[in-house]
VEXDREN-2710 file (C-alpha; in Angstrom, 1 decimal):
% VEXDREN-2710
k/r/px/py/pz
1/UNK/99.1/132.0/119.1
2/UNK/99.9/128.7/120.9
3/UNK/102.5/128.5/123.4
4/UNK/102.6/124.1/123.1
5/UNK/105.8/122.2/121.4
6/UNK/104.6/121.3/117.8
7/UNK/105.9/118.6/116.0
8/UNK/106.3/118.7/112.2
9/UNK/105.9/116.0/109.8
10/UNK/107.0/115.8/106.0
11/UNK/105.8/113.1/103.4
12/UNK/107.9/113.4/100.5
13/UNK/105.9/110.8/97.9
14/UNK/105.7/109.9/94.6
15/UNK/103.8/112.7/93.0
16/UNK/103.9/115.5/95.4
17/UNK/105.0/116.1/99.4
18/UNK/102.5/116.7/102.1
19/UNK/103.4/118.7/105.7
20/UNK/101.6/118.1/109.5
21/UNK/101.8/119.8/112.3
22/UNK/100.6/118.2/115.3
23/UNK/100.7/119.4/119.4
24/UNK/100.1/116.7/121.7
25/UNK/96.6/115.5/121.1
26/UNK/95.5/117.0/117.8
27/UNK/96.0/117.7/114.0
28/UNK/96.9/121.5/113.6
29/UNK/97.5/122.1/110.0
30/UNK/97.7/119.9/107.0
31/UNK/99.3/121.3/103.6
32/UNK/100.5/120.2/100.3
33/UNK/103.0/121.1/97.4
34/UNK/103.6/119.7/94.0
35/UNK/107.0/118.7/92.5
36/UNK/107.8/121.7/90.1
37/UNK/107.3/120.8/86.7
38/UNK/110.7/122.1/85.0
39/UNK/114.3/121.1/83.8
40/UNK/116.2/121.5/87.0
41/UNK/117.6/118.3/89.1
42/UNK/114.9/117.0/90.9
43/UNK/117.1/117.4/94.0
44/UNK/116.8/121.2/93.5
45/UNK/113.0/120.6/93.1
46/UNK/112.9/118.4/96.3
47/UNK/114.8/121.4/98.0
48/UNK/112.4/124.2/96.7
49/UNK/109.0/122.0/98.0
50/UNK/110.8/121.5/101.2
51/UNK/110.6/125.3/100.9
52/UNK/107.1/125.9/100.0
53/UNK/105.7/123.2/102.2
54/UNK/107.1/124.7/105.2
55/UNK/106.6/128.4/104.4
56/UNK/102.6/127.5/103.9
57/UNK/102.3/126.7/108.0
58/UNK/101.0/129.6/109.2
59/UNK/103.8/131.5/110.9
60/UNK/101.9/131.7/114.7
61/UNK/102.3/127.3/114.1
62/UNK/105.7/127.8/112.6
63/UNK/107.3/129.5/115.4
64/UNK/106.7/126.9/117.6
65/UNK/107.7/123.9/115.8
66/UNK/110.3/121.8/118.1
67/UNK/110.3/118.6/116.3
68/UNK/110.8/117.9/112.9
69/UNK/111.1/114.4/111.1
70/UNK/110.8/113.5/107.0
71/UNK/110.0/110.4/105.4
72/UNK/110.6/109.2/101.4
73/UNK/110.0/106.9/99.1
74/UNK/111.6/103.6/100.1
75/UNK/115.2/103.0/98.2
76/UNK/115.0/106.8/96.5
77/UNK/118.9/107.5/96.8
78/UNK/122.1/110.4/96.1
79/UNK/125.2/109.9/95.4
80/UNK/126.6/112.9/97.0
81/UNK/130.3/114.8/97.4
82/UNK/131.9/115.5/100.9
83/UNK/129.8/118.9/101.2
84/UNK/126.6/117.0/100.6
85/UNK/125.9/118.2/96.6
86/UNK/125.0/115.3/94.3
87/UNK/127.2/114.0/91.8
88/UNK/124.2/112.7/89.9
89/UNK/120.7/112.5/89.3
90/UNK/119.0/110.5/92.0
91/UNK/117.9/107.3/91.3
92/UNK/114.0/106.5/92.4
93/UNK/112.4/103.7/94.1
94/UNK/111.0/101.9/91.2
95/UNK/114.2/102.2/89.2
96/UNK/115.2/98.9/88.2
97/UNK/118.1/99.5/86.2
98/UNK/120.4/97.7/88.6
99/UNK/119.6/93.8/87.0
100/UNK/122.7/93.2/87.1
101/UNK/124.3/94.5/90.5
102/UNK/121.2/92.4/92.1
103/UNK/122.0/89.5/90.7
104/UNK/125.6/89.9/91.6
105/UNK/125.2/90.4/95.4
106/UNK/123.3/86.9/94.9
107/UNK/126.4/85.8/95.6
108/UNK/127.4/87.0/98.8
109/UNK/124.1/88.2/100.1
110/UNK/121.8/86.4/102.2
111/UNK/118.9/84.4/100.7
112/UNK/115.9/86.9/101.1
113/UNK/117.5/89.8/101.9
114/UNK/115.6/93.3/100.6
115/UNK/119.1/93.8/98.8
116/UNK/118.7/91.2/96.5
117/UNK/115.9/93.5/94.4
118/UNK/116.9/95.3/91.5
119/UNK/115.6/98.7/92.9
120/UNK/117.5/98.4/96.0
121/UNK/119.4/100.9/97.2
122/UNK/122.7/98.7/97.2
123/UNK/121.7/97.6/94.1
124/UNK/122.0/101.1/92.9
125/UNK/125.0/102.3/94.7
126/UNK/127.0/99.4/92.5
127/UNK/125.1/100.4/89.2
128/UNK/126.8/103.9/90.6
129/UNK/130.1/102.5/90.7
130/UNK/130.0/100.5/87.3
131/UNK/128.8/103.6/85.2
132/UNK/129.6/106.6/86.5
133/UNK/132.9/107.8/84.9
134/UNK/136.0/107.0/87.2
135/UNK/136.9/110.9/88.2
136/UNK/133.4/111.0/89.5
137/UNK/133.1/108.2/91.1
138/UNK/136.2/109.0/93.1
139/UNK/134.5/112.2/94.3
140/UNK/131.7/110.3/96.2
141/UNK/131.7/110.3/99.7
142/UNK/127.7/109.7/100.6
143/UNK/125.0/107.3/99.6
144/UNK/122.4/109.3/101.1
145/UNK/118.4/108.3/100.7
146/UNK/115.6/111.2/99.7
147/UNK/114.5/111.5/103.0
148/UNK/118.1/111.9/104.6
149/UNK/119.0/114.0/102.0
150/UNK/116.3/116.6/102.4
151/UNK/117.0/116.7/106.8
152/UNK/120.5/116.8/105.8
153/UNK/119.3/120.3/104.0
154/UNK/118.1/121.5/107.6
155/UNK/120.6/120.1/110.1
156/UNK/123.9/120.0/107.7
157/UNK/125.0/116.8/109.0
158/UNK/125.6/114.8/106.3
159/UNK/126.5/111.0/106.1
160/UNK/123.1/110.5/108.6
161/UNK/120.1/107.5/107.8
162/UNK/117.3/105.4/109.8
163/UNK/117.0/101.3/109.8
164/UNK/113.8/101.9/107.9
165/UNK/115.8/103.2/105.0
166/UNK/119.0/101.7/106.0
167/UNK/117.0/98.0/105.1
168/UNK/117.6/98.2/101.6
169/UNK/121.8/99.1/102.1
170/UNK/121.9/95.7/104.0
171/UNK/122.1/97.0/107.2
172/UNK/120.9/94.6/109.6
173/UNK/118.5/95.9/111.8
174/UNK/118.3/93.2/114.5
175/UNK/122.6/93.3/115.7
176/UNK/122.6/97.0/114.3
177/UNK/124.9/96.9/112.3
178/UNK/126.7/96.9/108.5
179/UNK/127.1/92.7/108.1
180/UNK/130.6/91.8/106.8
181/UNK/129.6/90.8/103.6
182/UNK/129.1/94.0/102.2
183/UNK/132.3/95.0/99.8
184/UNK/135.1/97.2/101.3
185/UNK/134.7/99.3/98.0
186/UNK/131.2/100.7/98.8
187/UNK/130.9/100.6/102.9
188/UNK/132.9/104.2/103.0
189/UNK/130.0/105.3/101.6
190/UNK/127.2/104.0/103.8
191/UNK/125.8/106.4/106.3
192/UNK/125.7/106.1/110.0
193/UNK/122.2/104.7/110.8
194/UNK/120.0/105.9/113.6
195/UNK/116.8/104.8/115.2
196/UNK/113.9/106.3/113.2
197/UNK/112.7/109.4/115.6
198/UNK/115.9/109.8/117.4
199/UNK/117.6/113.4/117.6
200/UNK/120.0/114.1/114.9
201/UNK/121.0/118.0/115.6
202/UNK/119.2/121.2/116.0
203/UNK/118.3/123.1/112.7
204/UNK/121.4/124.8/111.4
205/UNK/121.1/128.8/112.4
206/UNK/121.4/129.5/108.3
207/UNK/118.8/126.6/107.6
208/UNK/116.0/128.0/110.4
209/UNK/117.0/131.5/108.4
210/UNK/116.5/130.3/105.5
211/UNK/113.3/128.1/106.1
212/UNK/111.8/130.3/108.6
213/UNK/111.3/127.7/111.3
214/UNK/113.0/128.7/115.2
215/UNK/116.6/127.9/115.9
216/UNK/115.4/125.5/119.2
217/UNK/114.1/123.0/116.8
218/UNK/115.2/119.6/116.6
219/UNK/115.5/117.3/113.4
220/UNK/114.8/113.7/114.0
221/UNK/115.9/110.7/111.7
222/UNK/113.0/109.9/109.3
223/UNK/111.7/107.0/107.6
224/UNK/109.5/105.4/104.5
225/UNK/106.8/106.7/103.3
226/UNK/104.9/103.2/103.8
227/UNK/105.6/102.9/107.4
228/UNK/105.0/106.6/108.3
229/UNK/101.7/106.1/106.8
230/UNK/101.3/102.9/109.5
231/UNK/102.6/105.5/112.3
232/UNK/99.4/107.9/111.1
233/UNK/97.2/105.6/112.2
234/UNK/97.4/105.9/116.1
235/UNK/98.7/102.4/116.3
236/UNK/101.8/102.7/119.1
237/UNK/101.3/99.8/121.2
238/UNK/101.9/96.0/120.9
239/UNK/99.1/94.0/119.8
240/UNK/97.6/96.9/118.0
241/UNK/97.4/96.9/113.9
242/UNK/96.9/98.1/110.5
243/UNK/95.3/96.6/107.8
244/UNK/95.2/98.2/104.3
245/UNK/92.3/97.1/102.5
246/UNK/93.3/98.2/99.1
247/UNK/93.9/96.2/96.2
248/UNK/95.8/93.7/97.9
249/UNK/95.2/93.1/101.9
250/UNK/98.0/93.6/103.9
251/UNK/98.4/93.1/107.4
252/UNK/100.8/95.0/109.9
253/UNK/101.0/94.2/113.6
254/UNK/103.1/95.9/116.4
255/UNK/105.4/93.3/118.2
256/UNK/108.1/93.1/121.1
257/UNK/109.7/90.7/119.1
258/UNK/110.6/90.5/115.6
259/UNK/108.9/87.4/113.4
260/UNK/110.2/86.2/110.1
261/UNK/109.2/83.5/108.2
262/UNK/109.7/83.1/104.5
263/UNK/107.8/80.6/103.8
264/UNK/104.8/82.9/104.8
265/UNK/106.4/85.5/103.1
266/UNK/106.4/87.1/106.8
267/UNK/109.1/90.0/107.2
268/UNK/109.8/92.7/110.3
269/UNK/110.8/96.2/110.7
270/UNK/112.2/97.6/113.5
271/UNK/110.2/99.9/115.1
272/UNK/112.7/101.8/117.7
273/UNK/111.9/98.9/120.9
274/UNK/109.2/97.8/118.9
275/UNK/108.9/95.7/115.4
276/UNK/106.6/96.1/112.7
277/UNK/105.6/92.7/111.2
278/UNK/103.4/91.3/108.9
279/UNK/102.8/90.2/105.4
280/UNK/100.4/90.9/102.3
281/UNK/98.4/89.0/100.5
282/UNK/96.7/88.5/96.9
283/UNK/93.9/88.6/97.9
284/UNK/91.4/92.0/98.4
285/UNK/89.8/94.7/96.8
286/UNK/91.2/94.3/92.9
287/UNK/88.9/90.6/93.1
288/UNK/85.8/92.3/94.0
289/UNK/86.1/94.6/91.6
290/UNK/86.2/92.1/89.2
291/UNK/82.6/91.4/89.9
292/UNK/81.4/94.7/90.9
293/UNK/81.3/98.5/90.3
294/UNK/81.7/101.0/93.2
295/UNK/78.0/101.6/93.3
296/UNK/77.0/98.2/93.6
297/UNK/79.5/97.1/96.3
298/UNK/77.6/99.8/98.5
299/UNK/74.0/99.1/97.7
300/UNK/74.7/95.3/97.9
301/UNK/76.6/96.1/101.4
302/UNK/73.9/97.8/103.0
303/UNK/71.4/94.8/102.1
304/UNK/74.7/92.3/104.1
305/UNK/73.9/91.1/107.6
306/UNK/77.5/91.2/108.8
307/UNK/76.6/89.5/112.1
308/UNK/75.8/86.1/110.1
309/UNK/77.4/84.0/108.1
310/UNK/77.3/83.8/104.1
311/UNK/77.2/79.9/104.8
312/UNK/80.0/80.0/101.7
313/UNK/83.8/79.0/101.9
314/UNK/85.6/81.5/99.6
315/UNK/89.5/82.0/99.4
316/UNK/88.8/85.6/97.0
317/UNK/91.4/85.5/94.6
318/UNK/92.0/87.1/90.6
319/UNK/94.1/84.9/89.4
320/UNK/96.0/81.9/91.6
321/UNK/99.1/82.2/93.7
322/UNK/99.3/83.4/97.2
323/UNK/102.0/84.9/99.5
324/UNK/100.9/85.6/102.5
325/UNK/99.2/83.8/105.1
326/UNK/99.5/80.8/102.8
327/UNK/102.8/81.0/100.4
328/UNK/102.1/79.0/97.7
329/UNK/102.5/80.6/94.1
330/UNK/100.1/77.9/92.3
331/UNK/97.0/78.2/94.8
332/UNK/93.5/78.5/92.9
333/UNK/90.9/81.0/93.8
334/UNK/88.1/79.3/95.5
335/UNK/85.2/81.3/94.2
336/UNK/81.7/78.8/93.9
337/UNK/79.1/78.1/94.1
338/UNK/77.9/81.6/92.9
339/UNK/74.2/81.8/94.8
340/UNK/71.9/83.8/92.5
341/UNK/71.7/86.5/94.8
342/UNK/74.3/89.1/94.1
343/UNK/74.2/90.7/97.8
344/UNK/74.5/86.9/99.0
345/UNK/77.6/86.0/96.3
346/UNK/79.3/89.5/98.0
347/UNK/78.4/88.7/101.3
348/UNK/80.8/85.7/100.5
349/UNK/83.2/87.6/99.0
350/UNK/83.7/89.9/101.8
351/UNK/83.6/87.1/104.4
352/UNK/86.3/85.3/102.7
353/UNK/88.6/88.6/102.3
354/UNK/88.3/88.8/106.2
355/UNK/88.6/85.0/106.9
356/UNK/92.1/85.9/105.0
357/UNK/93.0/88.6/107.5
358/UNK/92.2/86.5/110.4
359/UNK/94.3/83.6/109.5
360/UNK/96.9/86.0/108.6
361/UNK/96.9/87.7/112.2
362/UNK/96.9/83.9/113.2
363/UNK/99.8/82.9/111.9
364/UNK/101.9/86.2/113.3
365/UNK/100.8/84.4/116.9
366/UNK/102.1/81.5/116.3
367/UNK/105.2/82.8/115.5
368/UNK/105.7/84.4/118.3
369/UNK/104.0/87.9/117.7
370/UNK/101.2/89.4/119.9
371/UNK/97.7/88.4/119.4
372/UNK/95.7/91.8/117.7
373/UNK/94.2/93.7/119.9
374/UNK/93.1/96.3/118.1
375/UNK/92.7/97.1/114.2
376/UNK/92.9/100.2/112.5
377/UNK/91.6/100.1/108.7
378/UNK/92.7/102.4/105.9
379/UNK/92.6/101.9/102.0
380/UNK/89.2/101.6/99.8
381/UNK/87.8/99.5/101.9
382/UNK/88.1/101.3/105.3
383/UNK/84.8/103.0/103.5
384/UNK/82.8/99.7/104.0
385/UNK/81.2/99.8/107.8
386/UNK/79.3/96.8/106.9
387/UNK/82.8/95.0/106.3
388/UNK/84.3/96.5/109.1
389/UNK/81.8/94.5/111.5
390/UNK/81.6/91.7/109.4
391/UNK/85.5/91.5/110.0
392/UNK/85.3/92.1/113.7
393/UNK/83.1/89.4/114.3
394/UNK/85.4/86.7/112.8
395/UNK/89.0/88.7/114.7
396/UNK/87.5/88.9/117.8
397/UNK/88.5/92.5/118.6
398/UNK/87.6/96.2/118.1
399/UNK/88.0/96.9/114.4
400/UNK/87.6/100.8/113.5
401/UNK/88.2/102.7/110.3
402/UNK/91.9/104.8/110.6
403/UNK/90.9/108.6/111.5
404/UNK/94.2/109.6/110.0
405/UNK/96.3/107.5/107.1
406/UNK/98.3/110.8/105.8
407/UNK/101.8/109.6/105.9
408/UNK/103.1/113.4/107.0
409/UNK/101.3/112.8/110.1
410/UNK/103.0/109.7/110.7
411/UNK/106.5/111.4/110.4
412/UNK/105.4/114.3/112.7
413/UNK/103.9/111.2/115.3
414/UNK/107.6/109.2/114.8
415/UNK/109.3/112.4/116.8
416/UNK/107.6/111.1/119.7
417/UNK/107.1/107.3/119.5
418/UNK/107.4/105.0/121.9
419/UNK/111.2/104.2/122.5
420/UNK/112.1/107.2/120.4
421/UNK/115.7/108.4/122.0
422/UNK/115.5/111.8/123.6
END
């Protein structure tokens, strides 16, 4: 038994949803649920993981949940009636069936706003309003996002979302606020938008029944999945950062300020006082594995010396084009001379992934973010402790693999971030 406030986390992703349950310091439990595989609405489904997930915590953690937060898949959304029930099937965060609306709000959207995508969720609320049939249409009252949806299951508050999911309606997340532009037709729709982390309600008494969780605990507005997964990391200060060696690199950096810049396809979130910026690039792990299996990018690594130079000048690319530090859709890969030596040609490689990251963190100063002070690594190549000193040689600060990149951690670590209203 434990007599410490826990906080719970839930990580409602693409293929399954994760829970965490965290006291002040430490990682208590960590547990997963699949989506059932049947015919019902997959709002039903989300409802009865919700259910499993938290009826797994063991009940001497359970009882002494006090926080609660959820995050989703980014642009996941209901169309729901006055009580909260949805009048269709949700529509998911890579559904691009919205062509159409997007290129319509070209026309009274701002150049490079996130609405302007296909699989937005404004995008989608007008696909709503052109193809549902009039007599349910006229019964909508909510455009509510996953993760709202399933807190609005525990609290029964509907009408309720976070800036994080909020982006993708329009909302504008600097002046905090709906901007004008958005039709009269659809803004009785939008929901009130909170700071991600700050109280919504206590549980409803039927939902803490019904869930098994006490009546004293809070819900907190959520956020995405992608930035919960940032939260997991530890990072909570300015200067500190993430970079996700995956695929493609991509950089984020806490800031006191927010930093865009399309050009370097730079872009912000607000992070309660805090904002989240950065940018990805082409470059990372899909080019060297282009040129190497998994087995040979660690034999080759461990015969690296990461405190020298490769003495070559790559800019690792598959294919040309670049977004981020340099935007500039036409830019070759700069991949020779090839030496003989394998271990040398990676040594390169990897060199030139990292020369990448540091000129990315480089640009973020000079517009006005915080120099890094501290990276935290997750993806494939977090693995790689040769690259991890390589790359701290050339940023000039502590570099260390994330302990923790499970998004349901993040969520649970949101209910009591920095800035996060009490």
């Amino acid at each position: 038994m434990t007599s410490q406030s826990l906080a719970l986390g839930l990580d409602f992703g693409t293929s399954g949803a994760r829970a965490a349950v965290l006291d002040q310091n430490n990682v208590r439990y960590l547990g997963e649920a699949p989506y059932p595989q049947d015919d019902r609405p997959w709002s039903d489904r989300w409802v009865a993981t919700l259910h499993r997930l938290i009826q797994q915590i063991p009940p001497e953690l359970r009882l002494h949940i006090q926080q609660l937060a959820i995050d989703g898949t980014s642009g996941t959304v209901l169309l729901c009636d006055p009580s909260g029930s949805p009048l269709a099937d949700p529509l998911f965060y890579n559904d691009d069936r919205s062509r159409q609306e997007a290129q319509q709000l070209q026309s009274i959207a701002p150049a490079g706003s996130p609405v302007l995508s296909p699989t937005s969720s404004l995008s989608k609320l007008l696909w709503w309003q052109a193809n549902l049939p009039p007599f349910v249409w006229h019964q909508a009252h909510y455009l509510i996002h996953q993760a709202d949806w399933l807190a609005y299951q525990l609290h029964r508050r509907p009408g309720l979302s976070d800036y994080h999911n909020a982006l993708k309606l329009g909302y504008d997340v600097e002046q905090l606020q709906y901007p004008d532009w958005i039709p009269d037709s659809l803004r009785r729709l939008l929901p009130q938008v909170l700071a991600p982390g700050s109280r919504v309600a206590p549980i409803h008494p039927e939902a803490a029944s019904l869930f098994g969780l006490p009546t004293t605990c809070h819900i907190h507005a959520g956020t995405t999945d992608s930035i919960a997964a940032f939260l997991a990391s530890g990072a909570d200060q300015p200067g500190m950062a993430v970079t996700s060696l995956g695929s493609t690199l991509v950089l984020k950096l806490l800031s006191p300020v927010p930093v865009y810049d399309s050009r370097y396809g730079i872009y912000s979130h607000r992070l309660n006082s805090l904002w989240l910026v950065g940018g990805a690039s082409n470059s990372g792990g899909a080019v060297l594995k282009q040129y190497f299996s998994g087995s040979e990018l660690r034999s080759l690594s461990q015969q690296i010396d990461p405190s020298q130079s490769s003495g070559l000048d790559y800019y690792p690319l598959s294919q040309p084009g670049e977004r981020f530090p340099i935007n500039d859709p036409e830019l070759p890969p700069r991949l020779t001379p090839r030496p003989a030596c394998d271990a040398q040609f990676l040594h390169g490689l990897l060199e030139g992934i990292a020369r990448i990251e540091q000129q990315g963190y480089t640009r973020l100063a000079e517009l006005g973010a915080p120099r890094v002070q501290r990276v935290y690594t997750a993806g494939g190549g977090a693995q790689n402790s040769v690259w991890i000193t390589l790359r701290q040689r050339l940023l000039g600060c502590p570099v260390e693999k994330a302990a923790i990149t499970d998004a349901a951690v993040g969520a649970a670590r949101l209910t009591r971030f920095p800035g996060a209203e009490s």
